[in-house]
N, CA, C and O of each residue as an XYZ file, in Angstrom:
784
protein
N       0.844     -1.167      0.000
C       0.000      0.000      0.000
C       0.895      1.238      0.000
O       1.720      1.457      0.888
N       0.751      1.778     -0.713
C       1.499      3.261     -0.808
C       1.563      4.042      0.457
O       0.920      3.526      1.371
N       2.118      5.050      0.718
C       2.543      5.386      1.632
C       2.329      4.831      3.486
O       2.218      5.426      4.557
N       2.357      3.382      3.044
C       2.343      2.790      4.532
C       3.865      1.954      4.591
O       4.318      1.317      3.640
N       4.581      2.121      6.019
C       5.351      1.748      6.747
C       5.464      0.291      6.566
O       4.595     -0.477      6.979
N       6.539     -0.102      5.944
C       6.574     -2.022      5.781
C       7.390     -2.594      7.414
O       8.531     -2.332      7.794
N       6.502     -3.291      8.001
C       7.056     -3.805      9.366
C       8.385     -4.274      8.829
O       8.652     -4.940      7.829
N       9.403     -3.564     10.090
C      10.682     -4.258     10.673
C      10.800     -5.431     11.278
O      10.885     -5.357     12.504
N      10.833     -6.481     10.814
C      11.726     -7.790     11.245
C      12.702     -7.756     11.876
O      13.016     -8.633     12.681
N      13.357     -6.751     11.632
C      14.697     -7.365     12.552
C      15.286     -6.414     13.853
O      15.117     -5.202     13.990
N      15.846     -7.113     14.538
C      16.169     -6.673     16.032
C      17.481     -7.166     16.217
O      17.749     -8.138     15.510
N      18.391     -6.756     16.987
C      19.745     -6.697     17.468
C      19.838     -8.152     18.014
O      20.670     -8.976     17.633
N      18.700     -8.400     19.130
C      18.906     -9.597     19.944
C      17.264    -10.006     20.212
O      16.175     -9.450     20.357
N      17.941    -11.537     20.170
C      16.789    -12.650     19.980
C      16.662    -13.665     21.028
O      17.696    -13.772     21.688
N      15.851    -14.328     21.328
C      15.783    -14.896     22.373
C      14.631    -16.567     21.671
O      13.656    -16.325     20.959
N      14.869    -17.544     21.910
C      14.775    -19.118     21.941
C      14.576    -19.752     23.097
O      14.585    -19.180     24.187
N      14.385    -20.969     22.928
C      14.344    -21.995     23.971
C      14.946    -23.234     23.244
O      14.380    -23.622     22.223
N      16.077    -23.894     23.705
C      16.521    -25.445     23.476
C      16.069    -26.104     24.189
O      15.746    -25.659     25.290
N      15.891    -27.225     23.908
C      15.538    -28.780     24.291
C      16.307    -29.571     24.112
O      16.565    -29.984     22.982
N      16.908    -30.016     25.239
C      18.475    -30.636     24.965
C      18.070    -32.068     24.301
O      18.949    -32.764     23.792
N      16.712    -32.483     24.325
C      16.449    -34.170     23.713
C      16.024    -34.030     22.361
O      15.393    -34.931     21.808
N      16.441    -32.547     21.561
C      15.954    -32.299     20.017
C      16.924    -31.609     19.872
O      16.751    -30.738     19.020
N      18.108    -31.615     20.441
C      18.924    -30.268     20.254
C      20.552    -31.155     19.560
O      21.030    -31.996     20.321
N      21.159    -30.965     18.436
C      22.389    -31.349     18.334
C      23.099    -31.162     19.508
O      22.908    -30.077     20.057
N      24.225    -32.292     20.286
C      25.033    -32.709     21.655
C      25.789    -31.316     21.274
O      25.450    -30.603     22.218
N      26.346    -30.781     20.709
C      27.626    -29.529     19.898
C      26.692    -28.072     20.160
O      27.263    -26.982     20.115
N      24.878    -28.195     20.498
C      24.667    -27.182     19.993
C      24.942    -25.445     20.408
O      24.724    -24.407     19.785
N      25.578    -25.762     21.892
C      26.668    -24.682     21.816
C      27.868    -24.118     21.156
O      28.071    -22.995     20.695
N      28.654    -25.237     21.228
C      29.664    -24.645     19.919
C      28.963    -23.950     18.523
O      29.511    -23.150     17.765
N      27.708    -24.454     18.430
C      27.485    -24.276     16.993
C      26.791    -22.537     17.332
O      26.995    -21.752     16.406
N      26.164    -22.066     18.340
C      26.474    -20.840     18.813
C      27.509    -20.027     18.818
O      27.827    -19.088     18.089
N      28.079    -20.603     19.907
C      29.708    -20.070     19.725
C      30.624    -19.858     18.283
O      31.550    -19.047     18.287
N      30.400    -20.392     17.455
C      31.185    -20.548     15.982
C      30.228    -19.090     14.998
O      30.509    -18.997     13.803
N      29.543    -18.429     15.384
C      28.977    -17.250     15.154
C      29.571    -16.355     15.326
O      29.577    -15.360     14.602
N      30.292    -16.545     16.473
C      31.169    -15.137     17.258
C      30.331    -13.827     18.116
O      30.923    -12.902     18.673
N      29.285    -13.946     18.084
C      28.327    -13.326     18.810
C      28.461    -13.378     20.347
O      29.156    -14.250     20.869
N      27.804    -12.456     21.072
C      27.727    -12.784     22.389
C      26.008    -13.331     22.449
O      25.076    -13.174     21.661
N      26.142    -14.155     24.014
C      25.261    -14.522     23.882
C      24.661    -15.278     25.506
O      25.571    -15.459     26.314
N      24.022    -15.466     25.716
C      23.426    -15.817     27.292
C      22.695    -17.036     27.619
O      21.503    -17.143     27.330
N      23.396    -18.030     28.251
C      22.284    -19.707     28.886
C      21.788    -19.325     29.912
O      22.364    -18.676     30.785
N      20.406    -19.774     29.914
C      20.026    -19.690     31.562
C      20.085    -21.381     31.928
O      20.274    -22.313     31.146
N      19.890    -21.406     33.159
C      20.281    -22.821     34.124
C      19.288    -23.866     33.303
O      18.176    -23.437     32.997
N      19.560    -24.894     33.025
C      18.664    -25.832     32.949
C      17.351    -25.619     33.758
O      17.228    -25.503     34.978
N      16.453    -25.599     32.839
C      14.781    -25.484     33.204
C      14.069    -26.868     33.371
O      13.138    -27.286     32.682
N      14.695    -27.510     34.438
C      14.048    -28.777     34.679
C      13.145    -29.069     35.819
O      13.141    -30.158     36.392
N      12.309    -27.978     36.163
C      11.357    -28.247     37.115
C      10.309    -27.454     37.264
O       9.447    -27.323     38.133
N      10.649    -26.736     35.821
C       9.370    -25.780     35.660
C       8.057    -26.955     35.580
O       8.128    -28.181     35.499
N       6.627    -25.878     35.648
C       5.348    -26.514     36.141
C       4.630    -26.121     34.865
O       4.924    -25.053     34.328
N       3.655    -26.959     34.318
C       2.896    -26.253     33.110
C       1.436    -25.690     34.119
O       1.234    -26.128     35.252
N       0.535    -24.667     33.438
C      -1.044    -24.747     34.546
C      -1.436    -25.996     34.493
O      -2.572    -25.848     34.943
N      -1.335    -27.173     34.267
C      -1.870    -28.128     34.110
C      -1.374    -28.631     35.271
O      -2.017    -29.666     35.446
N      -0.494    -28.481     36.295
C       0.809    -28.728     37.100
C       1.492    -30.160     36.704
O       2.117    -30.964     37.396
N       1.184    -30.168     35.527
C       2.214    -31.257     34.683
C       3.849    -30.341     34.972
O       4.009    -29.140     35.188
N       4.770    -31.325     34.882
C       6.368    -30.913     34.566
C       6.417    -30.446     32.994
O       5.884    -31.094     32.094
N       6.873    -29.673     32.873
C       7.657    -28.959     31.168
C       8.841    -29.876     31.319
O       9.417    -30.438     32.250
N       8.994    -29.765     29.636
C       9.809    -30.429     29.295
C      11.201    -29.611     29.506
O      11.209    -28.385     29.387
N      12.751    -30.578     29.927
C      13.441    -29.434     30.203
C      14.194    -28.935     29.153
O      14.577    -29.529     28.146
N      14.484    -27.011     29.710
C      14.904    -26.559     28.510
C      15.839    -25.563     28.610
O      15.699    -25.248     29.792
N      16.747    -24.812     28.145
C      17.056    -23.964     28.209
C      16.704    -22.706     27.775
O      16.034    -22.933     26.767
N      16.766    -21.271     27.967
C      16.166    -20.254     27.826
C      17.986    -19.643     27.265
O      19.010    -19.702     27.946
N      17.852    -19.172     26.031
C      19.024    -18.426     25.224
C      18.844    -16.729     24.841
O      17.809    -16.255     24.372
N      19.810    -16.122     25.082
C      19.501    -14.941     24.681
C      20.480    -14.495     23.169
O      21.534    -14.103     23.670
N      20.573    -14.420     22.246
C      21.480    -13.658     21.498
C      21.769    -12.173     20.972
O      20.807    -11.543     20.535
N      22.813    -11.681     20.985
C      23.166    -10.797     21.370
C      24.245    -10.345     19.977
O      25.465    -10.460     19.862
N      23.332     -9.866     19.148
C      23.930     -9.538     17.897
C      24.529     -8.448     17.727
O      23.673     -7.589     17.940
N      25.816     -7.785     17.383
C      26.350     -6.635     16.881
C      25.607     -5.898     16.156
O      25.914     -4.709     16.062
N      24.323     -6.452     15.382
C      23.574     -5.503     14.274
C      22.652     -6.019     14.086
O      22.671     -7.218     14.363
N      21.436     -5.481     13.562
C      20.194     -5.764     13.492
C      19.942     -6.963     12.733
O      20.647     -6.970     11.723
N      18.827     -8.501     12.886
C      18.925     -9.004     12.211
C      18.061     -9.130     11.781
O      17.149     -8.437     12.229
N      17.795     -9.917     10.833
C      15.750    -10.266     10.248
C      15.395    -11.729     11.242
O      16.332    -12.114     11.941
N      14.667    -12.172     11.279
C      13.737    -13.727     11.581
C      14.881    -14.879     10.681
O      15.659    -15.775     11.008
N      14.462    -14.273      9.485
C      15.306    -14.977      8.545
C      16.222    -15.513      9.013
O      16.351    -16.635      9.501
N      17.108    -14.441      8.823
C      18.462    -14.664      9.463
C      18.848    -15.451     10.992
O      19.896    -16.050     11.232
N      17.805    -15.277     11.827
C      18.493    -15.851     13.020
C      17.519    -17.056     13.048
O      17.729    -17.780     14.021
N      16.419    -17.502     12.171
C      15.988    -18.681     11.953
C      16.398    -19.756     11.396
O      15.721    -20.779     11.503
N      17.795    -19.745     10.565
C      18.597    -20.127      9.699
C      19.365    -20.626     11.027
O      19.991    -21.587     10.580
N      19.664    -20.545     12.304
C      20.841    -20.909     12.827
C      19.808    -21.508     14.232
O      20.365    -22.186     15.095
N      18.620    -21.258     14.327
C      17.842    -21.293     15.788
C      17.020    -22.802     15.162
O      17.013    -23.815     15.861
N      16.439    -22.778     13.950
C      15.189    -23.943     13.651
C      16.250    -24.938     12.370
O      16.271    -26.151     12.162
N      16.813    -24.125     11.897
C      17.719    -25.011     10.794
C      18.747    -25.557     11.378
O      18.877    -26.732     11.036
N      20.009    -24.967     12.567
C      20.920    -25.949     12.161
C      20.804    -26.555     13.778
O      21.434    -27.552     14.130
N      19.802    -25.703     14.786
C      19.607    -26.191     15.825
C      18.296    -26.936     16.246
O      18.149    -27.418     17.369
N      17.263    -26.994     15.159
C      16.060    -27.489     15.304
C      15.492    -27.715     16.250
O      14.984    -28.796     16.547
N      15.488    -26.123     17.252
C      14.561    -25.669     18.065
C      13.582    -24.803     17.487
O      13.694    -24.499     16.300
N      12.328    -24.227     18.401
C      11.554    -23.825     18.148
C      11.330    -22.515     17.649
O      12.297    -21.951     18.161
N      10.776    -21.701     17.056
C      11.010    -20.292     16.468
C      11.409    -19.473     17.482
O      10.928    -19.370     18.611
N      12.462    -18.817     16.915
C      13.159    -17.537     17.971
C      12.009    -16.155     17.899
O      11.099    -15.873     17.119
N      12.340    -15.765     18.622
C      10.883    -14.446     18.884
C      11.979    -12.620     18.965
O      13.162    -12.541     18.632
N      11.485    -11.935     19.263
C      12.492    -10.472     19.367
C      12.448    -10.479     20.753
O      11.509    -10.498     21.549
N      13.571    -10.460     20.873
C      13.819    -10.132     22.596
C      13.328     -8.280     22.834
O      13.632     -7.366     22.067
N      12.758     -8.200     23.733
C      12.715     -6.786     24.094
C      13.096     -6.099     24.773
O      13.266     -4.892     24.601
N      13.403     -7.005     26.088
C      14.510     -6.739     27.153
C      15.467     -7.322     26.865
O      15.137     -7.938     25.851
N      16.470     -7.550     27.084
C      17.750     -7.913     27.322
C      17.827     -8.260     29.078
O      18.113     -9.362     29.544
N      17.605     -7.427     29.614
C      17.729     -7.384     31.525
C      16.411     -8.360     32.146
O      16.438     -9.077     33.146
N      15.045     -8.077     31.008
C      14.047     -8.797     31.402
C      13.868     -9.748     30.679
O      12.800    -10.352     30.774
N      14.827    -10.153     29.767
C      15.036    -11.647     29.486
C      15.750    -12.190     30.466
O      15.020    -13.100     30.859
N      16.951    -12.207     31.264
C      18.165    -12.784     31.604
C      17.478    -12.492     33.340
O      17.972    -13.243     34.180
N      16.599    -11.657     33.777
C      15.749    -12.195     34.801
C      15.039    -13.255     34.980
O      14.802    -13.993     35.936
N      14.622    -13.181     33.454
C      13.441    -14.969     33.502
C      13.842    -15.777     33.621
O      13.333    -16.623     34.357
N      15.486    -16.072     32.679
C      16.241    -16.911     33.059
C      16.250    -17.718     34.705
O      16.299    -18.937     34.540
N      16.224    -17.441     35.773
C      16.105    -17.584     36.664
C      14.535    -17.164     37.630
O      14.398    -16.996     38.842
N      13.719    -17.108     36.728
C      12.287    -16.664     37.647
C      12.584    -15.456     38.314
O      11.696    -15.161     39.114
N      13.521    -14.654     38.267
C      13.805    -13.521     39.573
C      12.393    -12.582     39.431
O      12.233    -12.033     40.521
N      11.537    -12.277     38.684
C      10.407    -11.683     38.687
C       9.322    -11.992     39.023
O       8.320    -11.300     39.204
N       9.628    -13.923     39.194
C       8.166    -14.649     38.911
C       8.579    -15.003     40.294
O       9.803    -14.881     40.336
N       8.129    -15.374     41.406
C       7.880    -16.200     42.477
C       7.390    -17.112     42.949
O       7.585    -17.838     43.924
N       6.542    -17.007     41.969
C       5.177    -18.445     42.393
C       6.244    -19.611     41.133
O       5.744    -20.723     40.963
N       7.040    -19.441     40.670
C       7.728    -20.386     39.571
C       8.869    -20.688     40.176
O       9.280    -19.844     40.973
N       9.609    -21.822     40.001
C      10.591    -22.064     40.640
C      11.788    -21.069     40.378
O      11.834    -20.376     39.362
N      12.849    -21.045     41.462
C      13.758    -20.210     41.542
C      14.929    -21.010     41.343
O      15.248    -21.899     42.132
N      15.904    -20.580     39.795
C      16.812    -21.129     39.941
C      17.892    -20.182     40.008
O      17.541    -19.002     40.002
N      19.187    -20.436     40.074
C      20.306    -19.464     40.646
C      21.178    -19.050     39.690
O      21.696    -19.537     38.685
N      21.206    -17.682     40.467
C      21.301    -16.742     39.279
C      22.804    -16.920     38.812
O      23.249    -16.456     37.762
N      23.572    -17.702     39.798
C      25.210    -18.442     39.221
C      25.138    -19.450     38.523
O      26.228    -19.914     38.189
N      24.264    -19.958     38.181
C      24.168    -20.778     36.933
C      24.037    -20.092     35.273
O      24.152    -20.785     34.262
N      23.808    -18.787     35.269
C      23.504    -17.884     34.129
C      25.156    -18.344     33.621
O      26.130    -18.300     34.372
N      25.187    -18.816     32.074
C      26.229    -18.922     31.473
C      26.274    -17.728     30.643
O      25.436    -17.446     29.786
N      27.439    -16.952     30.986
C      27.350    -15.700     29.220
C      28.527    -16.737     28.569
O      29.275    -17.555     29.103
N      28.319    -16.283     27.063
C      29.487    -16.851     25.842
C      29.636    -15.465     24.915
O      28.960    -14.444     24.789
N      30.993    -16.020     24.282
C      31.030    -14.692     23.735
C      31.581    -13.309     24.014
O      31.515    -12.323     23.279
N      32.007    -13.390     24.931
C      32.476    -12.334     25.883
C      31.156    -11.368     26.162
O      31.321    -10.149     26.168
N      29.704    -11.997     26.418
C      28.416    -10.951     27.172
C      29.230    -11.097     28.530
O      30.019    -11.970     28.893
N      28.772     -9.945     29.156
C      28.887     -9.734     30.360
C      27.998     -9.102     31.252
O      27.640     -7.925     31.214
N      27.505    -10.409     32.459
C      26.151     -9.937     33.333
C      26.209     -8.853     33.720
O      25.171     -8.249     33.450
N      27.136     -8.092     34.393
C      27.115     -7.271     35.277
C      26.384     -6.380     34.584
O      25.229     -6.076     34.882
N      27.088     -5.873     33.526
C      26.566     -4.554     32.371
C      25.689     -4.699     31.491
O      25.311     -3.718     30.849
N      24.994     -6.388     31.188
C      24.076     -6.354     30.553
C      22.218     -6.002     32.037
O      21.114     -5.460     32.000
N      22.987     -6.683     32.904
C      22.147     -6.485     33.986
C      22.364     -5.531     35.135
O      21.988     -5.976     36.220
N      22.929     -4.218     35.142
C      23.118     -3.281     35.607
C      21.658     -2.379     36.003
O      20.869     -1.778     35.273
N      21.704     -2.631     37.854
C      20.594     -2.080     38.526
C      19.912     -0.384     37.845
O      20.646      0.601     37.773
N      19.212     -0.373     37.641
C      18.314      1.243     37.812
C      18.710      2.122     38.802
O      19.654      1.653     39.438
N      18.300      3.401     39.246
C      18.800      4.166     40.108
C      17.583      3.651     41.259
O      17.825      3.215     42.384
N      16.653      3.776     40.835
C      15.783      2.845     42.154
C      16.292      1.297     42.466
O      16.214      0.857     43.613
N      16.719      0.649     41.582
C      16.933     -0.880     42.010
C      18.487     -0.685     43.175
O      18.902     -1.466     44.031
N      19.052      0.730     42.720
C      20.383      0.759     43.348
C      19.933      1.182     44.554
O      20.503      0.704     45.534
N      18.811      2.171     44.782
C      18.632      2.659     46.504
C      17.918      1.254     47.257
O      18.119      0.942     48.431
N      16.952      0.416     46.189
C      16.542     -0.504     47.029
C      17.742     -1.187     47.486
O      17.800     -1.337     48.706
N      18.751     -1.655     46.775
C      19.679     -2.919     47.156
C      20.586     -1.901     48.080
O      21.326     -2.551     48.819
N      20.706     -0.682     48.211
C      22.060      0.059     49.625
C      20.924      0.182     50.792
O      21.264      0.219     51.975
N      19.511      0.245     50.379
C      18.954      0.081     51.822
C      18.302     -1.322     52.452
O      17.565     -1.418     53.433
N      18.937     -2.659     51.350
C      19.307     -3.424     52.477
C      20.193     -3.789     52.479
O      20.045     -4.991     52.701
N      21.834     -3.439     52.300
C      22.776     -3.548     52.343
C      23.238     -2.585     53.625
O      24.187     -2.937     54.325
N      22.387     -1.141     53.936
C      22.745     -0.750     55.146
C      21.379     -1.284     56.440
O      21.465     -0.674     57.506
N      20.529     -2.057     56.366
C      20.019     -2.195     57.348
C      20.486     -3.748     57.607
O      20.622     -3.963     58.812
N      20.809     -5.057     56.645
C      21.769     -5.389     57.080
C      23.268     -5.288     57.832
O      23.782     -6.133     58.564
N      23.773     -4.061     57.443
C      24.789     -3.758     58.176
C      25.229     -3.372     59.838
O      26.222     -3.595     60.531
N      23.361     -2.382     60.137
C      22.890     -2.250     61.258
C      22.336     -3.102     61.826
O      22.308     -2.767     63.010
N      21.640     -4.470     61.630
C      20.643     -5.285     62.117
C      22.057     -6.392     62.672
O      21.997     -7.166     63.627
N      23.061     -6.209     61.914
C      24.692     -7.480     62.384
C      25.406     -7.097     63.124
O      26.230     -7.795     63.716
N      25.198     -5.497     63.303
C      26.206     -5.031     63.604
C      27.622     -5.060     62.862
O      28.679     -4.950     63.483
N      27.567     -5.173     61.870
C      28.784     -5.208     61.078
C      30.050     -3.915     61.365
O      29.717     -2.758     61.105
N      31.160     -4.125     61.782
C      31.637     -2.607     62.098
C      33.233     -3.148     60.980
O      34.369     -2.811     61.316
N      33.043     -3.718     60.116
C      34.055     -3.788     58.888
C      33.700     -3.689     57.901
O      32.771     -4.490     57.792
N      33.908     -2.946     56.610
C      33.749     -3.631     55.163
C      34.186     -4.562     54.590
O      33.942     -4.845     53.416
N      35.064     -5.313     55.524
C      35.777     -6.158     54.688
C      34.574     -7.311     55.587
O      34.062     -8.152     54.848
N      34.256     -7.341     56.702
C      33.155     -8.371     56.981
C      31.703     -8.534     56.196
O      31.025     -9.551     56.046
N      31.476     -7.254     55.774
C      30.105     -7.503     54.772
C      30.690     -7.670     53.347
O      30.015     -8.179     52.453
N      31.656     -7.337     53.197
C      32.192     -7.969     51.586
C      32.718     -9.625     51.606
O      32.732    -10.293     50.572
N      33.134    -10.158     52.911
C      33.085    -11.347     53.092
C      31.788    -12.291     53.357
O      31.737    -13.413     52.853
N      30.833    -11.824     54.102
C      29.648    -12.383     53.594
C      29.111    -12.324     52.421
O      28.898    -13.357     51.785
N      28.782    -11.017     51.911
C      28.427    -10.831     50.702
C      28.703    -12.107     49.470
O      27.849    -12.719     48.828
N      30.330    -12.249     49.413
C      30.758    -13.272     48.723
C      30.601    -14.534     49.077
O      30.534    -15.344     48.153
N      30.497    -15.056     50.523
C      30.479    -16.638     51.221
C      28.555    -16.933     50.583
O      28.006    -17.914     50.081
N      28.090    -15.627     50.921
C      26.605    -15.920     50.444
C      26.292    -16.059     48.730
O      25.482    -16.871     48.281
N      26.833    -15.417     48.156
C      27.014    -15.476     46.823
C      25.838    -14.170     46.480
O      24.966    -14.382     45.637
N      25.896    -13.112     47.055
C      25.434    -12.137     46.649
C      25.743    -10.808     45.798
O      25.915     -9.616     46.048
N      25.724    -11.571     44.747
C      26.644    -10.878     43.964
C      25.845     -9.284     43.329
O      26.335     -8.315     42.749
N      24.466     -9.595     43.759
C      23.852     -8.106     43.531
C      24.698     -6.846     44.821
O      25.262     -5.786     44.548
N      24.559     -7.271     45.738
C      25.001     -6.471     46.957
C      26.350     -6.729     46.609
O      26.905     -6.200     47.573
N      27.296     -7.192     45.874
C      28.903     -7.233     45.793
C      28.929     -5.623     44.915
O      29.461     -4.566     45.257
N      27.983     -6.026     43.463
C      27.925     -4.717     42.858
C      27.657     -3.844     43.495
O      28.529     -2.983     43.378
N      27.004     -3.600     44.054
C      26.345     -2.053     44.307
C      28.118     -1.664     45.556
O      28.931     -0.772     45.316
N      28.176     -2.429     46.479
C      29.449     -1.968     47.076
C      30.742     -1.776     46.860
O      31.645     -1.269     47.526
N      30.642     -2.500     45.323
C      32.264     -2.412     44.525
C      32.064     -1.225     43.552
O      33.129     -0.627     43.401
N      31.145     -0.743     42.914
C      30.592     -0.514     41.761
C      29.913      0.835     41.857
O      29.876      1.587     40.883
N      29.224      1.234     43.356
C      28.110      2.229     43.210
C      28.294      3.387     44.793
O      28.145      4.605     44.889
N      28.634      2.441     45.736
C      28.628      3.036     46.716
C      29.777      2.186     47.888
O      29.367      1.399     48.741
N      30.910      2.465     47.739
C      31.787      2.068     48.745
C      32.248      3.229     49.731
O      33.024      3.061     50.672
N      31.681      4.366     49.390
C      32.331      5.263     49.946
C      31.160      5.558     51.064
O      31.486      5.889     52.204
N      29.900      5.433     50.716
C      28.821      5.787     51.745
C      28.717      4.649     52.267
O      29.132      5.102     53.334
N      28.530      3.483     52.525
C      28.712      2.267     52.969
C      30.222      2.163     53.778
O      30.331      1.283     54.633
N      31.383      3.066     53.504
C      32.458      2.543     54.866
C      32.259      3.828     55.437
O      32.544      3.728     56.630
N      31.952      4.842     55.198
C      31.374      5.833     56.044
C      30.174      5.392     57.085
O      30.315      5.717     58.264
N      29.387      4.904     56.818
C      28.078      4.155     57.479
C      28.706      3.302     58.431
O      28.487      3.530     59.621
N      29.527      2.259     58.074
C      30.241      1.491     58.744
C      30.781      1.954     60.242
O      30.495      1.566     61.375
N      31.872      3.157     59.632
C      32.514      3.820     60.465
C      31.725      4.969     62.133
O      31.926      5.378     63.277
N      30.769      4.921     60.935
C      29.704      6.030     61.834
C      29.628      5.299     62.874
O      30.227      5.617     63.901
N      28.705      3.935     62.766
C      28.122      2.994     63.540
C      28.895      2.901     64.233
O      28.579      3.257     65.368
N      30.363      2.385     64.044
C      31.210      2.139     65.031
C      31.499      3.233     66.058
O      31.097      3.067     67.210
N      32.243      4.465     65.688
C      31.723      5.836     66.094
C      30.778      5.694     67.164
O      31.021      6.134     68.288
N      29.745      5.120     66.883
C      28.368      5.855     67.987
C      28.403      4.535     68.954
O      27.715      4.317     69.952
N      29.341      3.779     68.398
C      28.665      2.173     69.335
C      29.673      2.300     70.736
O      29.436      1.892     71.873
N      31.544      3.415     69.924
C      32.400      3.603     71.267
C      32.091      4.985     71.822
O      32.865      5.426     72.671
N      30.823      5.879     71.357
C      30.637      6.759     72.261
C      29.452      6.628     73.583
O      29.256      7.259     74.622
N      28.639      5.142     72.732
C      27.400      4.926     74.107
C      28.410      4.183     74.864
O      28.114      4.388     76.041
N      29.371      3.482     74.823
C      30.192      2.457     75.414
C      30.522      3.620     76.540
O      31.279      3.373     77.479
């Protein structure tokens, strides 16, 4: 039709599901041999259908293209040489690689967020880099943890932090706020040898 807009197909990054019992044994390498970056979430083996039947297990993929692609194009490598199911347009990137692990969903099982494989050289931190609200939520419980332990070191809440594997609260204290957090620290201590 004349002066109407022909829909865009293509998008930067795409997102799939494998089935490792339809999936070529290689079918990572055969990812990897793209040169793309790109994102596994944990084996999905205990998801629930509404039926509360078990799903079949699967993995959840993100790809992460240098440049825009068509369907075409990333259907050629997702249903042809991996003969999984049609790839769709990712829209998030951050709210894909959440689902990966249910972190949004609760009532769905929770799997861990150290199982997220990047390839490719993706990298979580910066593909999943907090909001300015997600950053005040995670320093205000990173300082009411600090007050509720009594923590009077940074190097003791950066040692839990890591023994727990909290690697959201590692960021925000390596990354966002180390300077108000050993100030906080210090305060506390401060006020704990002046009631003393």
């Amino acid at each position: 039709m004349p002066g109407s807009k022909r829909e865009d197909n293509r998008t930067r990054n795409w997102n799939f599901v494998v089935y490792p019992d339809s999936a070529p044994e290689n079918w990572r390498e055969i990812i990897d041999e793209t040169r793309i970056e790109w994102v596994e979430s944990p084996l999905h083996d205990r998801d629930i259908d509404p039926d509360g039947e078990p799903k079949k297990p699967h993995y959840h993929v993100t790809l992460l293209f240098p440049s825009m692609k068509s369907f075409d194009q990333v259907s050629d490598l997702v249903m042809g040489e991996l003969f999984q199911p049609i790839p769709i347009k990712c829209m998030s990137v951050k709210g894909s690689i959440r689902y990966m692990v249910h972190k949004d969903n609760p009532e769905k099982y929770q799997y861990d967020w150290n199982d997220i494989k990047c390839h490719g050289g993706a990298d979580l931190d910066s593909l999943c880099a907090p909001t300015n609200t997600e950053r005040m939520i995670l320093q205000r419980e990173i300082f009411g943890f600090i007050r509720d332990n009594n923590i009077t070191e940074l190097a003791d809440l950066v040692n839990m932090a890591m023994d727990a594997g909290y690697n959201d609260w590692l960021s925000i204290i390596w990354n966002f706020s180390t300077i108000s957090i050993t100030a906080y620290i210090k305060s506390l201590r401060y006020k704990q040898r002046e009631e003393e």
